[in-house]
C-alpha positions in Angstrom: 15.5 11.9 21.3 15.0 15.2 19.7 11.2 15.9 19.5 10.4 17.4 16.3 6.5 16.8 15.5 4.9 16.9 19.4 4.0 20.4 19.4 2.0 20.2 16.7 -1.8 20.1 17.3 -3.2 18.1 18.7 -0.6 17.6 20.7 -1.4 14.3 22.2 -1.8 12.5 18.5 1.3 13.9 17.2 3.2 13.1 20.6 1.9 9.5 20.1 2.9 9.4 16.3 6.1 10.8 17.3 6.4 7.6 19.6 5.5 5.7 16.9 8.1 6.8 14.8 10.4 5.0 16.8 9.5 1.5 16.9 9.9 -1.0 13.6 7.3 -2.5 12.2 7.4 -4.2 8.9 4.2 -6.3 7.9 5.1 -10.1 9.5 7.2 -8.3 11.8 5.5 -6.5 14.1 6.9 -7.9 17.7 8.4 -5.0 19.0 5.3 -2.7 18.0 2.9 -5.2 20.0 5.3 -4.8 22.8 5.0 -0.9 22.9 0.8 -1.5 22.8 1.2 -3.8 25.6 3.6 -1.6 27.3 1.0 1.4 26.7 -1.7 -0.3 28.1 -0.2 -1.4 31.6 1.7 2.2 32.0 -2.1 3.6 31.5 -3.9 1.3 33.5 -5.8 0.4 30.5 -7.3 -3.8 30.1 -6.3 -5.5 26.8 -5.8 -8.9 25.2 -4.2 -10.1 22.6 -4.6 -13.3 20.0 -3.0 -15.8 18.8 -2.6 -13.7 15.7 -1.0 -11.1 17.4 -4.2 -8.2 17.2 -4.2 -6.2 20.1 -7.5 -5.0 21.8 -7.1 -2.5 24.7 -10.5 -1.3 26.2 -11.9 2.3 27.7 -14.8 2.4 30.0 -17.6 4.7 29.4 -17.5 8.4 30.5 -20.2 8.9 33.3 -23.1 8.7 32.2 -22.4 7.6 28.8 -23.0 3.9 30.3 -25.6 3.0 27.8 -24.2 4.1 24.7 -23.5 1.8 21.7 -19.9 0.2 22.0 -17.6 1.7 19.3 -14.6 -0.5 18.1 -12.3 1.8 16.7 -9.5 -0.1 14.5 -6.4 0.5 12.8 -3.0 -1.6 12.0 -0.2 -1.9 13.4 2.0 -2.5 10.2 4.0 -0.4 8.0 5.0 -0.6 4.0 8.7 -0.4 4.5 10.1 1.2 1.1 12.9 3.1 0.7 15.1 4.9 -2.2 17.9 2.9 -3.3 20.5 5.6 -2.5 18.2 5.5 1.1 20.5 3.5 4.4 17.9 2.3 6.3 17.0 -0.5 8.0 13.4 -1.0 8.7 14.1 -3.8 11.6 16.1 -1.6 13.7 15.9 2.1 12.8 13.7 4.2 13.8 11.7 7.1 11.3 12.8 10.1 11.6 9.5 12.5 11.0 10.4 16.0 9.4 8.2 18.6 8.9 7.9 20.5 5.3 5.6 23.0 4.2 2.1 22.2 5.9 2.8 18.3 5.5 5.3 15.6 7.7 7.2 13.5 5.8 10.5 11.0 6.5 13.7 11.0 4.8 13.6 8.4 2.2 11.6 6.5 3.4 7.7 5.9 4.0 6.7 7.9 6.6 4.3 5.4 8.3 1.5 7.8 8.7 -0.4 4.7 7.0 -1.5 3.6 9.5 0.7 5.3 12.4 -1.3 8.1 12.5 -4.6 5.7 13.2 -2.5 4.1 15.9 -1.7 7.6 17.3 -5.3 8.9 17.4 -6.9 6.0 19.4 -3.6 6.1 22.0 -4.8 9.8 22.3 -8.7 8.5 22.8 -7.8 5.8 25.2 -5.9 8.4 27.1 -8.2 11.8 27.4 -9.5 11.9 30.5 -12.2 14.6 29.2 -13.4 13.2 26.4 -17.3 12.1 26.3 -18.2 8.8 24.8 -20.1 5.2 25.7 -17.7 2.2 25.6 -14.9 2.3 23.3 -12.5 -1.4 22.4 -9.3 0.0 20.8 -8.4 -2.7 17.9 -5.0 -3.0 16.9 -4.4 -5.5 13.6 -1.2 -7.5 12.5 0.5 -7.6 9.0 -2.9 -5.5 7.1 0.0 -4.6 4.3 1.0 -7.6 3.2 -1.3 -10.3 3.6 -4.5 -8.8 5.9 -3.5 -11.7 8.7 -4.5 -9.8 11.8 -8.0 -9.3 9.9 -8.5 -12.8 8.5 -7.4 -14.5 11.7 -9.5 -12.4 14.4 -11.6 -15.0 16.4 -15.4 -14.4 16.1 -15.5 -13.5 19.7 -12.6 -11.0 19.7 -14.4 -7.6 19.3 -17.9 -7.1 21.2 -19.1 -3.5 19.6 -21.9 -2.9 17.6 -20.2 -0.2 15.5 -16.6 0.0 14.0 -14.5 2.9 12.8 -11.6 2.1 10.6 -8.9 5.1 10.7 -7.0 3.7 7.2 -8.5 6.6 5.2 -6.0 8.6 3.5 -8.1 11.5 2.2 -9.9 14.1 4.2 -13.8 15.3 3.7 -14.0 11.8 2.6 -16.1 8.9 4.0 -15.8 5.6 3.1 -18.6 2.9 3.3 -16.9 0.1 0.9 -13.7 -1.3 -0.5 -12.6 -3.2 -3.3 -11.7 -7.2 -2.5 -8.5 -8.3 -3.9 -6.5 -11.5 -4.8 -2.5 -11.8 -5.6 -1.6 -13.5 -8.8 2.0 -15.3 -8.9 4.0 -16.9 -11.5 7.3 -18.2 -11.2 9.6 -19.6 -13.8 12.9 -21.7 -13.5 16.0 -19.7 -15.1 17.2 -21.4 -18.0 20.8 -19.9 -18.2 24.2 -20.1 -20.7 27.1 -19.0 -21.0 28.5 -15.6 -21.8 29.0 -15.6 -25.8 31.9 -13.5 -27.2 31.8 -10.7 -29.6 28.9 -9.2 -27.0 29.4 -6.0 -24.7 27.5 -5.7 -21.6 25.4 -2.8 -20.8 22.7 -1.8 -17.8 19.0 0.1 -18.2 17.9 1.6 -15.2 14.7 3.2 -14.6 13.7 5.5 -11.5 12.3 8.7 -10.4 9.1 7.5 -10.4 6.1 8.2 -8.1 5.0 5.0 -7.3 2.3 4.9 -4.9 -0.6 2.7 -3.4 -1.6 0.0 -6.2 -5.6 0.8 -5.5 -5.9 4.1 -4.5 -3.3 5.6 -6.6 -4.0 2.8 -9.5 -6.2 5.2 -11.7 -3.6 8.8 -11.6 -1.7 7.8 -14.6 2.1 7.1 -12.8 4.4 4.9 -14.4 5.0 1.6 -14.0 8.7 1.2 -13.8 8.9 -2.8 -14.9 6.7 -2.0 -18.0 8.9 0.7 -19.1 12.0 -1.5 -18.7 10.0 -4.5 -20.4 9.0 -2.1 -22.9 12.6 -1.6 -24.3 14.0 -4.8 -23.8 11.2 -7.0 -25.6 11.6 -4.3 -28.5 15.5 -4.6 -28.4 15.7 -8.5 -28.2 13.5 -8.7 -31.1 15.4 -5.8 -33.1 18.6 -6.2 -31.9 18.7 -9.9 -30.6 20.3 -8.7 -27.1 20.9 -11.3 -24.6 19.0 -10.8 -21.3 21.0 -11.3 -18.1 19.1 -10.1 -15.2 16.0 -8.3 -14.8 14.3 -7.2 -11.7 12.1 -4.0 -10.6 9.6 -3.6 -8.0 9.0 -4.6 -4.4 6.0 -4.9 -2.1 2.6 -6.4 -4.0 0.2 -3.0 -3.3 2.9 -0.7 -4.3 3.3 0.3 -7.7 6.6 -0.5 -9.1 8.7 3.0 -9.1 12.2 1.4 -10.2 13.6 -1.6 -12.2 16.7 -2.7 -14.0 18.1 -4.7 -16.2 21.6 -6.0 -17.6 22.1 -7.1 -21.1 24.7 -8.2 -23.9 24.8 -6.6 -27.1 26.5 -7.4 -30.4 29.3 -5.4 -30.5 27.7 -4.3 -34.2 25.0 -3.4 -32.9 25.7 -1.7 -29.9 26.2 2.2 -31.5 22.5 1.4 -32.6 20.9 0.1 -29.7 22.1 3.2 -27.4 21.2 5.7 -30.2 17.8 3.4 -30.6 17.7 4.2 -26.2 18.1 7.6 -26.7 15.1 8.0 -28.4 12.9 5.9 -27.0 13.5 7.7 -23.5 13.0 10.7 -25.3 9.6 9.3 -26.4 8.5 8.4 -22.8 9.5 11.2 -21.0 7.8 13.1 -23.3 4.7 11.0 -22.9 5.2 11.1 -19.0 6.1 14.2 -18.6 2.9 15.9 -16.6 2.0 12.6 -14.2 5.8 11.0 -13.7 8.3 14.3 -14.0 10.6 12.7 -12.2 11.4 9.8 -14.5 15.3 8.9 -15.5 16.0 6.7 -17.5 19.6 5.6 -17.8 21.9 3.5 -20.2 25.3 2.6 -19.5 28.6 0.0 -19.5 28.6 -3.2 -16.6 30.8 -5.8 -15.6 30.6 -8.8 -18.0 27.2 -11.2 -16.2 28.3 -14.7 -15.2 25.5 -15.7 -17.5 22.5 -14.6 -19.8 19.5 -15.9 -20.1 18.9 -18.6 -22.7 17.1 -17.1 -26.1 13.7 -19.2 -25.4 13.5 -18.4 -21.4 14.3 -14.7 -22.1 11.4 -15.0 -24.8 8.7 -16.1 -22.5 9.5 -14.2 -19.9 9.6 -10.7 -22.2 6.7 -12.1 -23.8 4.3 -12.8 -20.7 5.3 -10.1 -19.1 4.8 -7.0 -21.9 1.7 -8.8 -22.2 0.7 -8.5 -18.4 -2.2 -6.6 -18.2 -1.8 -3.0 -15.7 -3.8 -0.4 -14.5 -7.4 0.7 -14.3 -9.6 -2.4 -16.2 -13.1 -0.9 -15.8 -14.3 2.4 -13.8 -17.6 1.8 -12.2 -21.1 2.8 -13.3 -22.6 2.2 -9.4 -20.2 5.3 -8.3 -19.4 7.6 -11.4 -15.7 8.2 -10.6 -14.8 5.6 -9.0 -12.2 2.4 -10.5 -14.1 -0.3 -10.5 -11.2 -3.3 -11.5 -7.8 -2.9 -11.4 -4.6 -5.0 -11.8 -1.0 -4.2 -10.7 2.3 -5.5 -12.1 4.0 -4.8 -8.8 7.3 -6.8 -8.7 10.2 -9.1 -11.1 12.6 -10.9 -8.5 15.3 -12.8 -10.2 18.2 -15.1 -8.8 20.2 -17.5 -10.6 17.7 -20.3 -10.3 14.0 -18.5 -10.2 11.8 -15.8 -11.3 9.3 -14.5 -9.1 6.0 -12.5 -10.5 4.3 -10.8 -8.3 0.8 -9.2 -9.6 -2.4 -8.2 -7.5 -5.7 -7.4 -8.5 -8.4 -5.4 -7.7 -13.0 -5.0 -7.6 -15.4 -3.8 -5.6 -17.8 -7.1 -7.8 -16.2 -10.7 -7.0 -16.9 -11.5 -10.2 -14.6 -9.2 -11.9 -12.0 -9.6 -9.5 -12.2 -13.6 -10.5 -12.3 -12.7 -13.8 -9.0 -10.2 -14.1 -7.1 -12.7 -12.2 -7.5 -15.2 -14.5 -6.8 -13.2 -17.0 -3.6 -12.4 -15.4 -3.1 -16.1 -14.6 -3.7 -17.2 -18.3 -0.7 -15.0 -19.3 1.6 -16.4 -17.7 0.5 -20.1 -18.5 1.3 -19.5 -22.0 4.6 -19.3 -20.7 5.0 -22.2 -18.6 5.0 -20.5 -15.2 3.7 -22.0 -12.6 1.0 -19.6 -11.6 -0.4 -19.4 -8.3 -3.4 -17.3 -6.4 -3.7 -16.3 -3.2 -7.0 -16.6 -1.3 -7.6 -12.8 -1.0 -9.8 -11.0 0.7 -13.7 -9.7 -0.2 -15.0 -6.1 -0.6 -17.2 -4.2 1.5 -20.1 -3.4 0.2 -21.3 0.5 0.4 -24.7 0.6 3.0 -26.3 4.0 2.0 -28.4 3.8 4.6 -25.9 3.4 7.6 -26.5 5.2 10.8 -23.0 5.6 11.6 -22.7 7.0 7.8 -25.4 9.5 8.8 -24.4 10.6 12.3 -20.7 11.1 11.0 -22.1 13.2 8.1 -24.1 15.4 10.4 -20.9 15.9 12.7 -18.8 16.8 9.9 -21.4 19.4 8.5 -21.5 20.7 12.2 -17.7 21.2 12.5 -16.9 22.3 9.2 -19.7 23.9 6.9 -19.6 21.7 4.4 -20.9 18.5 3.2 -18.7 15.4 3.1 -17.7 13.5 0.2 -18.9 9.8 0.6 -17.8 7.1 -1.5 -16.2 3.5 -1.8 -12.1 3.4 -1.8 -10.5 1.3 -4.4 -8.1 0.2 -1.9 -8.3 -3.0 0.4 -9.9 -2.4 3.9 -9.9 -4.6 6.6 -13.5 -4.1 6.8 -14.7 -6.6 4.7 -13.1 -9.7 6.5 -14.5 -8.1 9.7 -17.9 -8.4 8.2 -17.3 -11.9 8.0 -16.7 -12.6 11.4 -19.5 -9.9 12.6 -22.4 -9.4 10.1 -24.3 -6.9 12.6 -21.3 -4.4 12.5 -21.7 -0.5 11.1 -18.8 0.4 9.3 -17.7 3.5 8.5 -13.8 4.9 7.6 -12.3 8.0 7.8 -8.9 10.1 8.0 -6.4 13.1 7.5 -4.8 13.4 3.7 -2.0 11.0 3.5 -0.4 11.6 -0.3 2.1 9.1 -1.5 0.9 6.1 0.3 3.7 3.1 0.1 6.5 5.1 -1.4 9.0 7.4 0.3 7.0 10.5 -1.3 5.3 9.8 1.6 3.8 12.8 3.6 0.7 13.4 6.0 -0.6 16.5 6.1 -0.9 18.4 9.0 -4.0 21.1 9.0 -6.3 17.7 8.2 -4.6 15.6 11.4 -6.9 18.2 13.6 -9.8 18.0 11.8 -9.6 14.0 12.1 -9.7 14.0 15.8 -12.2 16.8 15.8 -14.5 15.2 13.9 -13.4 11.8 16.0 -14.5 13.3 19.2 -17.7 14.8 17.8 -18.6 11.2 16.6 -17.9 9.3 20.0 -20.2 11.8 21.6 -23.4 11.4 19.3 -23.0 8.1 19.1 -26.5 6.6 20.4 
């Protein structure tokens, strides 16, 4: 293997990423990864365990002297968002990512990079192995299928972990620190197809939208991108009820904190009224590109002839479905008034799966208050009931709340005014943290989370950049050693 990232500083951390790169690790998949942690630990005569779960824990005595120190859990996850352009041939079960570097930033091919949380992994691999570092007692805490699901984090025994302070590396923006997280809950409806036959006289035609950013549903939720499922929904529930087109298929979307960057659609059109409906297109793409054009300049939207469907959609189905989901609420409900700046509720329309029997919603919501969070999702919920989906929720996962009085909060600040002359930024992340279900399990913890700028989060846009990987471990290190 051609080495393309490891002499990047610091070398060990990018050496480890590099490593990294090379072993799959989808969310729910994560076997082989686990193996390469194991394998890690024995080559480095390093003691672990590992749960029923699947969470790895590998362990690091105490320099000399540092015996007495507080013991510091340090905690990423092992999974990956696996997303990929659709011109993109990749398979995330067997192939490996091939890093590149461009401009000041690393980024993969088409693919996410895995940076989220790779780059964790790769720092506390570099801790465990750095002979000259000076801390107390570190555990090393590796968590399954965080992306999809927070498994490893809801599952972890009370007894796992033994440290009185944890340090979650899932941050994605540095000269930020992070002492709460929103709580989320998924929200899905499904519906049975009601189908019919072809009727003559009617021309089939495909929408496609793409180009978009996309991006992390909480932390990117409140920058304005696209959704690529409500532009499509846009169009078709204004065409069926000006033109009286026949849906076929629809679909758009993939993974449930991503936001959806390209969907599709087939249709059947009058014949005498299909010069209209692509002149009709034409403008309206004109109108949202124009309306996209600073936050989503890559957006293309296309219109064009299909092979004749094996069905459409019968006129009451394609109704409710249109109906509920132009109606689905998106995007940034309420910005908070605790942290000017900050989102405070969100929801995301994140995926359409259709086959020739079901319809698959998938929709996740957002809030640092459990309250809100309750109350969005059943808004969301209540949409779709009005058209007969069954709608279920998931159990979902509680925030973190923000402890301005932490002494890890304080003795990270102090570091990072030491190293770098300026004050940090702290605040709450919209996104989901693990942190919250670990306060569950251990009450007396100190949180804190921090890390290099990762931009593009859960798309292929992808890209980590490089400068800020140094000042993470820097300011890593600096923390281990003041550490009480």
């Amino acid at each position: 293997m051609n080495k393309v990232i490891s002499h990047l500083n610091p070398e060990k951390v990018w050496g480890y990423f590099e490593d990294i790169c090379q072993v799959p690790r989808p969310s729910k998949h994560e076997e082989k990864i686990i193996a390469f942690m194991i394998d890690f630990a024995h080559k480095n005569g390093l003691k672990y365990k590992k749960d029923t779960a699947g969470n790895i824990l590998i362990y690091k005595p105490a320099s000399q002297g540092y015996e007495n120190r507080k013991k510091v859990v340090l905690q990423s996850h092992l999974d990956m968002v696996c997303e990929k352009n659709n011109n993109t041939i990749h398979n995330f079960d067997s192939d490996p990512i091939i890093p590149r570097i461009e401009g000041g930033w690393v980024k993969a091919s088409g693919t996410t990079l895995g940076a989220d949380c790779g780059i964790g992994m790769a720092v506390q691999m570099a801790v465990l192995t750095d002979k000259n570092l000076k801390h107390g007692p570190i555990e090393c805490l590796f968590t399954v299928d965080e992306e999809t699901g927070l498994t490893g984090a809801k599952e972890i025994s009370d007894d796992f972990i033994s440290g009185e302070i944890l340090i979650n590396l899932d941050s994605e923006d540095e000269g930020e620190l992070f002492i709460g997280c929103a709580g989320g809950v998924d929200t899905l409806a499904s519906m049975n197809v009601a189908s019919e036959a072809v009727p003559n006289g009617f021309s089939p035609l495909e929408i496609n939208v793409a180009g978009l950013i996309g991006g992390h549903s909480g932390d990117d939720i409140d920058k304005g991108r696209g959704n690529a499922i409500k532009i499509l929904v846009r169009f078709l529930w204004d065409a069926y009820h000006r033109f009286g087109i026949k849906l076929a298929y629809m679909g758009g979307g993939n993974l449930r904190n991503a936001i959806a960057r390209e969907a599709n659609a087939t249709i059947m059109v009058l014949n005498g009224y299909k010069e209209n409906l692509v002149a009709h297109f034409n403008v309206f793409k004109h109108e949202v590109k124009e309306e996209y054009e600073i936050k989503e300049p890559g957006l293309k939207l296309s219109l064009g002839t299909c092979d004749v469907p094996g069905y459409v959609l019968e006129e009451k189905f394609s109704e409710r479905l249109l109906n509920s989901l132009y109606a689905c609420p998106h995007g940034v409900q309420s910005m908070s008034f605790r942290m000017p700046g900050m989102v405070e509720t969100s929801t995301n329309l994140a995926s359409v799966k259709m086959d020739s029997k079901f319809v698959l919603i998938t929709t996740s919501q957002r809030s640092d208050r459990e309250s809100c969070k309750t109350n969005i999702a059943s808004m969301v919920e209540a949409v779709f009931l009005m058209a007969n989906a069954v709608v279920q929720q998931t159990d979902g996962y509680p925030g973190w709340s923000p402890n301005p009085d932490s002494e890890i909060l304080k003795i990270t600040s102090v570091a990072y005014k030491k190293l770098f002359k300026t004050e940090p930024v702290v605040r709450s992340i919209h996104a989901g943290l693990e942190c919250g279900l670990f306060l569950e399990k251990y009450p007396h913890l100190d949180m804190i989370s921090f890390g290099p700028t990762i931009k593009g989060a859960h798309s292929p846009d992808e890209r980590l950049n490089i400068e800020t990987v140094q000042k993470f471990w820097d300011l890593l290190v600096e923390v281990l050693f003041n550490i009480p």
